[in-house]
GUPA-155208 format. One line per 3 residues: their letters; for each residue x, y, z of N, C-alpha, C. Coordinates in nm, 4 decimals, always signed. Layout:
N
A = X Y Z X Y Z X Y Z ~ ...
This chain:
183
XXX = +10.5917 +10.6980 +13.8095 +10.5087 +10.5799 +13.8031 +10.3849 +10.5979 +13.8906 ~ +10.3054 +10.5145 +13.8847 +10.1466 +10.4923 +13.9355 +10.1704 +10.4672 +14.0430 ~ +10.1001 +10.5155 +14.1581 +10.0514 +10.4655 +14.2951 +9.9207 +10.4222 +14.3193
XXX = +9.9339 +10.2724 +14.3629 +9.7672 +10.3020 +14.4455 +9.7180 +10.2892 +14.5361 ~ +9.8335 +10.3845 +14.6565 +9.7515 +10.4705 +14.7411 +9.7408 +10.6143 +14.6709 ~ +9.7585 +10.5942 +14.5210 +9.6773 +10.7336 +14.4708 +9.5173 +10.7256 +14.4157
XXX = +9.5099 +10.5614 +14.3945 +9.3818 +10.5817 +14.3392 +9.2887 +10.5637 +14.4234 ~ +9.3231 +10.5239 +14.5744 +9.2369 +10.4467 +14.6460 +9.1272 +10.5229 +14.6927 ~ +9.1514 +10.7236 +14.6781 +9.0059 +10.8023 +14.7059 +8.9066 +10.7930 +14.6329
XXX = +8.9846 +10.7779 +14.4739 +8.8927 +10.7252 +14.3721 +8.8050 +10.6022 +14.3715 ~ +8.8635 +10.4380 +14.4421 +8.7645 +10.3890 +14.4011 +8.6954 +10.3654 +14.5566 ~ +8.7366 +10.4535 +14.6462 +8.6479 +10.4658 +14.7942 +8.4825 +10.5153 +14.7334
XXX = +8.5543 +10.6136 +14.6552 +8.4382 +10.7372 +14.6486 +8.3503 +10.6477 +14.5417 ~ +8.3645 +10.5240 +14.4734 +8.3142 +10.4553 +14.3791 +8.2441 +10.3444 +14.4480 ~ +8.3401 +10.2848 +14.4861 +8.2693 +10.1628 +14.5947 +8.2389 +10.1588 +14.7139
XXX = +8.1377 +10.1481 +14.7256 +8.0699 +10.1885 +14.9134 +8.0320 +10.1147 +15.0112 ~ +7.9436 +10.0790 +15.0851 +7.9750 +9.9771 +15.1521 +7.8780 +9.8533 +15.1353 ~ +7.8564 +9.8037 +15.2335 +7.7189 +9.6868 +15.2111 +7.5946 +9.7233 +15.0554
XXX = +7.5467 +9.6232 +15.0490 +7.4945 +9.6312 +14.9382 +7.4324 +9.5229 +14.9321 ~ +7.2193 +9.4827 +14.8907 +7.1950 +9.3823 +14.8469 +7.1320 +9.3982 +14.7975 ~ +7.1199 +9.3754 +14.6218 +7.0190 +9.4013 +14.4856 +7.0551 +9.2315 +14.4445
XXX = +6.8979 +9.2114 +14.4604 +6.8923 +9.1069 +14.3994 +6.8744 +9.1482 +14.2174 ~ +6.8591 +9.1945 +14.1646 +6.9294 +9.2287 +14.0538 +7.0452 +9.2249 +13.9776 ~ +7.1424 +9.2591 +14.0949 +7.2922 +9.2017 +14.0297 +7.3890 +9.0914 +14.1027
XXX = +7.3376 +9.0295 +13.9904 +7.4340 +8.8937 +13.9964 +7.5377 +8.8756 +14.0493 ~ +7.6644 +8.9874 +14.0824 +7.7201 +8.9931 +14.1961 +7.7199 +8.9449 +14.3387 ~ +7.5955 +8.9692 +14.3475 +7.5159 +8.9933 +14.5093 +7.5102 +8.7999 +14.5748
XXX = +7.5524 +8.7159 +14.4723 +7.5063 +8.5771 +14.5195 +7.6597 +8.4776 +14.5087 ~ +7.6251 +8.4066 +14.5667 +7.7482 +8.3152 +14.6069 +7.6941 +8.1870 +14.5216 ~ +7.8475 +8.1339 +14.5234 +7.7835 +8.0313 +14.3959 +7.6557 +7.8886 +14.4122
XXX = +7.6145 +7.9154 +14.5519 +7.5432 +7.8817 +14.6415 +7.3507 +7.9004 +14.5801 ~ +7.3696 +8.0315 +14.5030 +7.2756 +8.1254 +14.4203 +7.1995 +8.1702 +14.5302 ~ +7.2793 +8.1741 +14.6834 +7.1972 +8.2888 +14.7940 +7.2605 +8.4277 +14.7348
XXX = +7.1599 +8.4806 +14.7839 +7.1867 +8.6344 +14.7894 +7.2966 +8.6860 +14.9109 ~ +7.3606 +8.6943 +14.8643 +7.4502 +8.7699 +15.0068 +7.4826 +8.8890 +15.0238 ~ +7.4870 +8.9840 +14.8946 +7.5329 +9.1033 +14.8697 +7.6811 +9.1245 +14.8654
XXX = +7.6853 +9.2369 +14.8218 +7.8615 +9.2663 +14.7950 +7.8828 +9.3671 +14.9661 ~ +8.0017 +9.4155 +14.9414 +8.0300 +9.5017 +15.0268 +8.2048 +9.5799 +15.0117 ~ +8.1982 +9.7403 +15.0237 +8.3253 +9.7989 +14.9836 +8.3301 +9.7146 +14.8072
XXX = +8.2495 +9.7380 +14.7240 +8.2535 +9.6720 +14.6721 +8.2801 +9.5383 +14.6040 ~ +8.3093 +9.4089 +14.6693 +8.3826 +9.3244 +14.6438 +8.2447 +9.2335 +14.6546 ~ +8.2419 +9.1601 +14.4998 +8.1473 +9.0817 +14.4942 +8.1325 +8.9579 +14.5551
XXX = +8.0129 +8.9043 +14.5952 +8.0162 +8.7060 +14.6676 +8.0915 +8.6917 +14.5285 ~ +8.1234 +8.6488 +14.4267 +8.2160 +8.5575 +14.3258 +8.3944 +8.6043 +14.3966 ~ +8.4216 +8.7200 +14.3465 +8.5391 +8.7398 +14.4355 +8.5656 +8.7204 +14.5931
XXX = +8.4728 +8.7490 +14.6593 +8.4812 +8.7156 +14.8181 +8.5325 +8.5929 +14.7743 ~ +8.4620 +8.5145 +14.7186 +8.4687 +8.3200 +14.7631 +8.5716 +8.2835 +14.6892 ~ +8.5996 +8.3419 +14.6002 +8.7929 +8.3125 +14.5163 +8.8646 +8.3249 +14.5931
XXX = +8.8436 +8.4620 +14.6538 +8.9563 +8.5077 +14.7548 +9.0175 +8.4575 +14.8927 ~ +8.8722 +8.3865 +14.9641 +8.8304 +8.3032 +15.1054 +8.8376 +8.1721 +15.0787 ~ +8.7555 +8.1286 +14.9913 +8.7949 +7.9803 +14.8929 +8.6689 +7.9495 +14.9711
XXX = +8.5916 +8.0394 +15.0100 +8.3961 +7.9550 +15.0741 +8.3055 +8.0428 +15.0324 ~ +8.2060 +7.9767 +14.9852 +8.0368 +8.0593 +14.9691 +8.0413 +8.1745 +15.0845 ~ +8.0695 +8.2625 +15.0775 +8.0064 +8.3745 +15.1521 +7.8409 +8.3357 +15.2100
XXX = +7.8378 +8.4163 +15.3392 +7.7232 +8.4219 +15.4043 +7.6748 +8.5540 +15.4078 ~ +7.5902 +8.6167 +15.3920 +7.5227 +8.7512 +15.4376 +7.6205 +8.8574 +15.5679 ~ +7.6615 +8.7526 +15.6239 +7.7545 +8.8207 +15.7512 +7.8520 +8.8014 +15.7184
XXX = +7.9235 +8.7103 +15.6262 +8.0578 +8.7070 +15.5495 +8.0885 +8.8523 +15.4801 ~ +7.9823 +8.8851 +15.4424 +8.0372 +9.0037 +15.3178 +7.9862 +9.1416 +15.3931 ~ +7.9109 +9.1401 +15.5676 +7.9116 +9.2141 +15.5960 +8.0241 +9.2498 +15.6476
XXX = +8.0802 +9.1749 +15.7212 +8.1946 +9.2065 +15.7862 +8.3287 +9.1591 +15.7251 ~ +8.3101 +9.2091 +15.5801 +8.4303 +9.2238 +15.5145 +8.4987 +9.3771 +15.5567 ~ +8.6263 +9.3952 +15.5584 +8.6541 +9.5122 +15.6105 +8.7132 +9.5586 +15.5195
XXX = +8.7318 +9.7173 +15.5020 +8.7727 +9.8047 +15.3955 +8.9574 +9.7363 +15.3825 ~ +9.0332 +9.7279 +15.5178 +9.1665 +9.6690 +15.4742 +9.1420 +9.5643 +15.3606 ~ +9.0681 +9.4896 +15.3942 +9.0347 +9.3537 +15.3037 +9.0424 +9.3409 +15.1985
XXX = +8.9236 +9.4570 +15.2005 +8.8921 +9.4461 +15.0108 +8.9824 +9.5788 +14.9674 ~ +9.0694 +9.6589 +14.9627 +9.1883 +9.7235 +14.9333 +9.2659 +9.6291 +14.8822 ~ +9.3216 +9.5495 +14.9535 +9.3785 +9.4385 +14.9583 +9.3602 +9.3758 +14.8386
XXX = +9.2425 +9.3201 +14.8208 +9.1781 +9.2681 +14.6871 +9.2529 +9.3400 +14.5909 ~ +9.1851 +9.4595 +14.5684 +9.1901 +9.5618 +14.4991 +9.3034 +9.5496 +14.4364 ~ +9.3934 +9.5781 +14.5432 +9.5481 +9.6221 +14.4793 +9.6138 +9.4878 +14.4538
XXX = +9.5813 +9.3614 +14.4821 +9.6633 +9.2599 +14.4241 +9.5584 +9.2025 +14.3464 ~ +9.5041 +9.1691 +14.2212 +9.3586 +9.1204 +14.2178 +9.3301 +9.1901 +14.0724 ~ +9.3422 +9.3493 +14.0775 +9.2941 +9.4320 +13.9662 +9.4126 +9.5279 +13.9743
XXX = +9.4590 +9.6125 +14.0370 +9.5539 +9.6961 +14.0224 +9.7434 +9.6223 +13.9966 ~ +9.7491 +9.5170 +14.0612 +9.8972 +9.4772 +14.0360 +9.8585 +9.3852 +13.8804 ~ +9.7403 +9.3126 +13.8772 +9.7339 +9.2470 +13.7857 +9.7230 +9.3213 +13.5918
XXX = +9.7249 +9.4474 +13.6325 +9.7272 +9.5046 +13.4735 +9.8763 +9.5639 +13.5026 ~ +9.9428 +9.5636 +13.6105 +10.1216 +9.6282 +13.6108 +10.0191 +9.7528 +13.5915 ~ +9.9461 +9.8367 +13.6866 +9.9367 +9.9772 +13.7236 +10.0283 +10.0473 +13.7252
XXX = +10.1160 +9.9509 +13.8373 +10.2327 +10.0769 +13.9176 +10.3106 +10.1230 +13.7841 ~ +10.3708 +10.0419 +13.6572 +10.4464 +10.0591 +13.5589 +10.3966 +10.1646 +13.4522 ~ +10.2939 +10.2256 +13.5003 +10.1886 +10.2815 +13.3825 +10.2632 +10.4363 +13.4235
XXX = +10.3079 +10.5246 +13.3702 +10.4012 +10.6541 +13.4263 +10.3017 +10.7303 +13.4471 ~ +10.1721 +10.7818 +13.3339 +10.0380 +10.9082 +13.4165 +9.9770 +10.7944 +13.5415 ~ +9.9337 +10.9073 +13.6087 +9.8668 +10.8860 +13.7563 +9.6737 +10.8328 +13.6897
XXX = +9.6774 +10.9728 +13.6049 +9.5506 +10.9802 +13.5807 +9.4954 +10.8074 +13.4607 ~ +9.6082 +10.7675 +13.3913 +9.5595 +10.6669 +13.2562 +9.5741 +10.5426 +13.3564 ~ +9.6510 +10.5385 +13.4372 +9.6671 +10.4525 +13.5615 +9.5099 +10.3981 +13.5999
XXX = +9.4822 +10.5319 +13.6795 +9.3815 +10.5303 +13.7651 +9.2309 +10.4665 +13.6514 ~ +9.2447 +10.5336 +13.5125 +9.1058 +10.5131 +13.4516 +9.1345 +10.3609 +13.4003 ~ +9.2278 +10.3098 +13.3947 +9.2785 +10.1665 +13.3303 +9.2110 +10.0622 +13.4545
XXX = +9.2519 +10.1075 +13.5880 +9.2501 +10.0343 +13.6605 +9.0756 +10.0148 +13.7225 ~ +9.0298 +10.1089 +13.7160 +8.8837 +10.1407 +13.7456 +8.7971 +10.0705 +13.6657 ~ +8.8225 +10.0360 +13.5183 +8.7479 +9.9434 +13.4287 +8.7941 +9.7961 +13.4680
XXX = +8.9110 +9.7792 +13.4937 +8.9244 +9.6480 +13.5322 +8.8453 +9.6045 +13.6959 ~ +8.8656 +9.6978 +13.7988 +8.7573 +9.6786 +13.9423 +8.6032 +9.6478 +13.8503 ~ +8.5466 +9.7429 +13.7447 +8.4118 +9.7352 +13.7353 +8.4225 +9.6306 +13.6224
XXX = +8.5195 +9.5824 +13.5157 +8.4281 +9.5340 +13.4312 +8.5542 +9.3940 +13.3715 ~ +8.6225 +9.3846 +13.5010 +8.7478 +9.2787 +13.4829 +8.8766 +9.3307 +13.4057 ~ +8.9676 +9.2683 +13.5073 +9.1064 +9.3121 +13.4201 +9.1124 +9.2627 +13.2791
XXX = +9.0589 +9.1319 +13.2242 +9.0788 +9.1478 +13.0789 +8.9940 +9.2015 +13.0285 ~ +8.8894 +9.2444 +13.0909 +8.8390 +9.3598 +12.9773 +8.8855 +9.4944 +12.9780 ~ +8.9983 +9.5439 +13.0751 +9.0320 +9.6674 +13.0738 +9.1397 +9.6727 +13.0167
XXX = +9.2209 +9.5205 +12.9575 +9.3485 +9.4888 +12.9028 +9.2453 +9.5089 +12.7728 ~ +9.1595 +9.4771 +12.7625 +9.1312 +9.4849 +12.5905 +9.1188 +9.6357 +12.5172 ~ +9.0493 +9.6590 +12.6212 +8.9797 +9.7570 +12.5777 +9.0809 +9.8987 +12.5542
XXX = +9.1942 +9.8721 +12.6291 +9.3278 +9.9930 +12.6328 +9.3761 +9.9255 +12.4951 ~ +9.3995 +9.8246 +12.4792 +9.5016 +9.7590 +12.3369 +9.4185 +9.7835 +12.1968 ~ +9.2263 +9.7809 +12.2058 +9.1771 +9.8689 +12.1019 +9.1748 +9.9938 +12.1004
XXX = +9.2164 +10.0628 +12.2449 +9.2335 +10.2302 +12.1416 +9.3605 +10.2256 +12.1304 ~ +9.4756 +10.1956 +12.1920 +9.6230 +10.1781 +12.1311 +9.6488 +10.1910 +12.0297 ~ +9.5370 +10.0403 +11.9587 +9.5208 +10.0089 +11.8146 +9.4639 +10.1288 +11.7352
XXX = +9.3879 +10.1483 +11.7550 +9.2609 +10.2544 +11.6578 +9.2937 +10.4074 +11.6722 ~ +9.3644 +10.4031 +11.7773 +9.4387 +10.5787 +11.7782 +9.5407 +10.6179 +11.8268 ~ +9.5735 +10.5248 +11.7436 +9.8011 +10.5509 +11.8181 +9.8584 +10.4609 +11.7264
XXX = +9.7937 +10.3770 +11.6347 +9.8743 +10.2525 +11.5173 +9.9039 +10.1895 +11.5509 ~ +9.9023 +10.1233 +11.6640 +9.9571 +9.9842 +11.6818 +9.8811 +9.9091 +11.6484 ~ +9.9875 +9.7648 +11.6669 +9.8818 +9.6506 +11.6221 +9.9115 +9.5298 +11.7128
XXX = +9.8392 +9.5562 +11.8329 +9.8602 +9.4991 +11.9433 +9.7925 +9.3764 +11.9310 ~ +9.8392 +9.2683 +11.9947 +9.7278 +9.1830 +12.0342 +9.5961 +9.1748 +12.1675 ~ +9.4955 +9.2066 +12.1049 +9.3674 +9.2245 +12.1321 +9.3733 +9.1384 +12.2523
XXX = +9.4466 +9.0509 +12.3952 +9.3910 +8.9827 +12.4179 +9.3797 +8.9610 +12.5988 ~ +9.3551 +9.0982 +12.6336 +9.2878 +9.1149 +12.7457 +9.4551 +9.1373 +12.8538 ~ +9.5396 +9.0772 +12.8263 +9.6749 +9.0428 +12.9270 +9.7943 +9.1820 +12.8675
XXX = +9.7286 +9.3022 +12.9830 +9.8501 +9.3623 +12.9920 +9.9983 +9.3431 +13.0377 ~ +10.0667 +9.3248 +12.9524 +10.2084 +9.2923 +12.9770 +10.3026 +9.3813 +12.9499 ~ +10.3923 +9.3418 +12.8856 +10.5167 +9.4537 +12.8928 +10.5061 +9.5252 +12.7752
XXX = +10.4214 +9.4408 +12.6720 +10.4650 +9.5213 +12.4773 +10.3086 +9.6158 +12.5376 ~ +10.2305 +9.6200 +12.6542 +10.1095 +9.6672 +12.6545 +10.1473 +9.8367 +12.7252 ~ +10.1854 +9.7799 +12.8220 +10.2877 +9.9066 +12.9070 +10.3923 +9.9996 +12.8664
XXX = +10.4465 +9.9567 +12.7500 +10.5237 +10.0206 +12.7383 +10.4858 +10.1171 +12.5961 ~ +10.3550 +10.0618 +12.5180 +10.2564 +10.1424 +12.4022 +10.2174 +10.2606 +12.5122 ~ +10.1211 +10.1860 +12.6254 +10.0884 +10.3054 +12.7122 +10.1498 +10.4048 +12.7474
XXX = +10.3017 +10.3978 +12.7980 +10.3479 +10.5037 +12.8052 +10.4342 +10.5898 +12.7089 ~ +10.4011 +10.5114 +12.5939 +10.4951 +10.5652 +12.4524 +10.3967 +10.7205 +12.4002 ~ +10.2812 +10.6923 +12.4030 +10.1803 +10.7694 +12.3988 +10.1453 +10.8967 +12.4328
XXX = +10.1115 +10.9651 +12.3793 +10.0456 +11.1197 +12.4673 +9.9592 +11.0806 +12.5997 ~ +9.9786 +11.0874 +12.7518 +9.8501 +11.0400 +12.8155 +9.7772 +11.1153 +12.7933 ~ +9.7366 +11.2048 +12.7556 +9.5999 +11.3092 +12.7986 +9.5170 +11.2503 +12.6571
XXX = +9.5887 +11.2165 +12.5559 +9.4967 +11.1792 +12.4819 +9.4756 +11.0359 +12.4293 ~ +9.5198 +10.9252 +12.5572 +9.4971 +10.7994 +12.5534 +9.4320 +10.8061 +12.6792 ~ +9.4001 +10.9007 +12.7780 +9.2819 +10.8976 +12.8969 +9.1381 +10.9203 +12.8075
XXX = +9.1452 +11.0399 +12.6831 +9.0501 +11.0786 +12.6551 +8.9691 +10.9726 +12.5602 ~ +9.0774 +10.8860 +12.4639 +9.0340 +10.7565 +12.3907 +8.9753 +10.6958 +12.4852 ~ +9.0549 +10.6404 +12.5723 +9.0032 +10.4939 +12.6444 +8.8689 +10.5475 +12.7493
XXX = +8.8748 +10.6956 +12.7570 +8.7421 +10.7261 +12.8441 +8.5877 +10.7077 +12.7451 ~ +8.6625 +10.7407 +12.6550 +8.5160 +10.7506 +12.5641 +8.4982 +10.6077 +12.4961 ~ +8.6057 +10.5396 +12.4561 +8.5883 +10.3685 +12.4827 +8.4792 +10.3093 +12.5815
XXX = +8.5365 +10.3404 +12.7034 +8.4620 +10.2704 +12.8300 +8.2658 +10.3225 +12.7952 ~ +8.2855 +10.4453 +12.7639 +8.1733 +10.5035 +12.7475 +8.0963 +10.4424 +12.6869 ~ +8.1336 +10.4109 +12.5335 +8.0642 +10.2749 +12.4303 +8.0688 +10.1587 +12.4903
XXX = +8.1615 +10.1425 +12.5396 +8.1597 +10.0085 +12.6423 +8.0110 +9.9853 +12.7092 ~ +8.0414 +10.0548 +12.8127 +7.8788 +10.0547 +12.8777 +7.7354 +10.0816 +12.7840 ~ +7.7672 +10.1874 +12.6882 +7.6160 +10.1636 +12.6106 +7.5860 +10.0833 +12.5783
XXX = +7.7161 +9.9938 +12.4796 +7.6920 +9.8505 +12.4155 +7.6151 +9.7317 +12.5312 ~ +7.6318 +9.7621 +12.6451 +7.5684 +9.6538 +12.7051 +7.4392 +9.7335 +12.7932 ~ +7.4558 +9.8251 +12.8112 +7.3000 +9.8917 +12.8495 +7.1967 +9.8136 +12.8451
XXX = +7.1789 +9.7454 +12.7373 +7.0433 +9.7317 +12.6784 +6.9935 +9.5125 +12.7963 ~ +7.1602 +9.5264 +12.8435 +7.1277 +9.3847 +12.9236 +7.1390 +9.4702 +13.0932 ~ +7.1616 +9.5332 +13.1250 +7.1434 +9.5690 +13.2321 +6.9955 +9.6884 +13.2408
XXX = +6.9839 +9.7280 +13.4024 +6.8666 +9.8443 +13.4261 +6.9467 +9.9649 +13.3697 ~ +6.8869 +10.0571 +13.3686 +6.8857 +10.1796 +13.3806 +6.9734 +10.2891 +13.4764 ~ +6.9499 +10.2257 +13.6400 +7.0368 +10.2606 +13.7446 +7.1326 +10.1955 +13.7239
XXX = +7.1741 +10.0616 +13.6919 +7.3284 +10.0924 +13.6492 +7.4068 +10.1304 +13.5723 ~ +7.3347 +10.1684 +13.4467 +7.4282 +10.1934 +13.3414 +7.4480 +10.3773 +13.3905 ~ +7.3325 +10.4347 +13.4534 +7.3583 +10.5777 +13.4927 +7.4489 +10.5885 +13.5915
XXX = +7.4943 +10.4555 +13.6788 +7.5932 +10.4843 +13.7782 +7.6940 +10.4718 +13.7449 ~ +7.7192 +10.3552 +13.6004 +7.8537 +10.3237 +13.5579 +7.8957 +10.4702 +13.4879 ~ +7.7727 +10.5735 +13.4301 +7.8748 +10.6957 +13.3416 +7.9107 +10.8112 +13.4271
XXX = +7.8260 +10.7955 +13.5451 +7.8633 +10.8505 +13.6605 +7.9828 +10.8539 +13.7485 ~ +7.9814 +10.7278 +13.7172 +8.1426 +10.6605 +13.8154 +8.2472 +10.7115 +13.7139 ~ +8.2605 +10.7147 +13.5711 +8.3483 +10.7548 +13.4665 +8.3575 +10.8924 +13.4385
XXX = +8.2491 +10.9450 +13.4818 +8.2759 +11.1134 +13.4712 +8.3596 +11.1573 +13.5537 ~ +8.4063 +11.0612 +13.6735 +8.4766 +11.1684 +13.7814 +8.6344 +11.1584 +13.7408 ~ +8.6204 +11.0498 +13.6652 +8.7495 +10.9916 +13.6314 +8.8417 +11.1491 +13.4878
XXX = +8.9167 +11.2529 +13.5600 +8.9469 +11.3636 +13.4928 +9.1033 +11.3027 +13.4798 ~ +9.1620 +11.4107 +13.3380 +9.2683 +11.3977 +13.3439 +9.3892 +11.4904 +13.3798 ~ +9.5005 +11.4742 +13.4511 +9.5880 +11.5691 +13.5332 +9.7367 +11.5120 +13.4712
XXX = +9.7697 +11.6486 +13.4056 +9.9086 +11.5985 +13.3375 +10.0452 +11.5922 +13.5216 ~ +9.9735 +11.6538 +13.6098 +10.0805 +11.6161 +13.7015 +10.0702 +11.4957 +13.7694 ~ +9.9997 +11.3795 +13.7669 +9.9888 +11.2691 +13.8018 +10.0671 +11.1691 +13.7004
């Protein structure tokens, strides 16, 4: 089964620290100040998580325990990671849900399920047990390689609403994402 203190170099090496682009909508509390993210964890999640508008010094001195924390109860327990048996389909499942929400990383695994493995899942974002258990019914090396090149269309399809620097960081962040039949 999945660990994630296996993925956590992965999304260290993804999410970094302080951060303020007024560009992404992330960066503001529902307040519509700018506060920036930090260790990646956006003002919308900070203030779910705290239950207050973040301040500029709120999200500086968020600490890496913190947002781990997040992480692993939040996006990683919430798709049942640990139940997923590859290390590697784990890790790329869980990485779309940190960047682009757990139901979109529940969807987006149940359309290649669907489209290259025959099932006929329901499309509807909530990995559960009939979701987990397609996943590991599967070849992983070639449900990492579907759902990688998924995510891939994923991000082009919306390219055209974001800049440039992010959509080059999002295929960036997905390239590192390899697959290892010993995980």
């Amino acid at each position: 089964m999945a660990s994630f203190s296996n993925y956590i170099p992965l999304l260290i090496a993804a999410e970094g620290g302080f951060q303020k682009i007024p560009s992404d909508s992330g960066n503001y509390n529902s307040n519509g100040i700018l506060v920036g993210t930090n260790h990646g964890i956006s003002a919308p999640v900070y203030e779910e998580w705290f239950g207050i508008a973040p301040t500029e010094t709120d999200m500086r001195n968020l600490t890496k325990p913190q947002a781990l924390e997040i992480y692993k109860l939040w996006f990683w327990d919430k798709i049942k990671a640990t139940q997923i048996q590859n290390q590697s389909v784990a890790n790329i499942i869980a990485d779309h849900a940190v960047n682009a929400g757990p139901s979109s990383a529940g969807k987006l695994v149940q359309r290649v399920l669907n489209q290259h493995f025959n099932y006929n899942l329901s499309v509807d974002g909530v990995i559960g047990d009939i979701t987990i258990f397609a996943i590991n019914s599967v070849n992983s090396e070639q449900l990492h390689k579907n759902f990688k090149e998924a995510r891939k269309q994923f991000y082009l399809s919306i390219g055209g609403e974001v800049s440039e620097d992010f959509l080059r960081g999002w295929l960036i962040r997905l390239n590192k994402f390899v697959f290892s039949k010993n995980t």
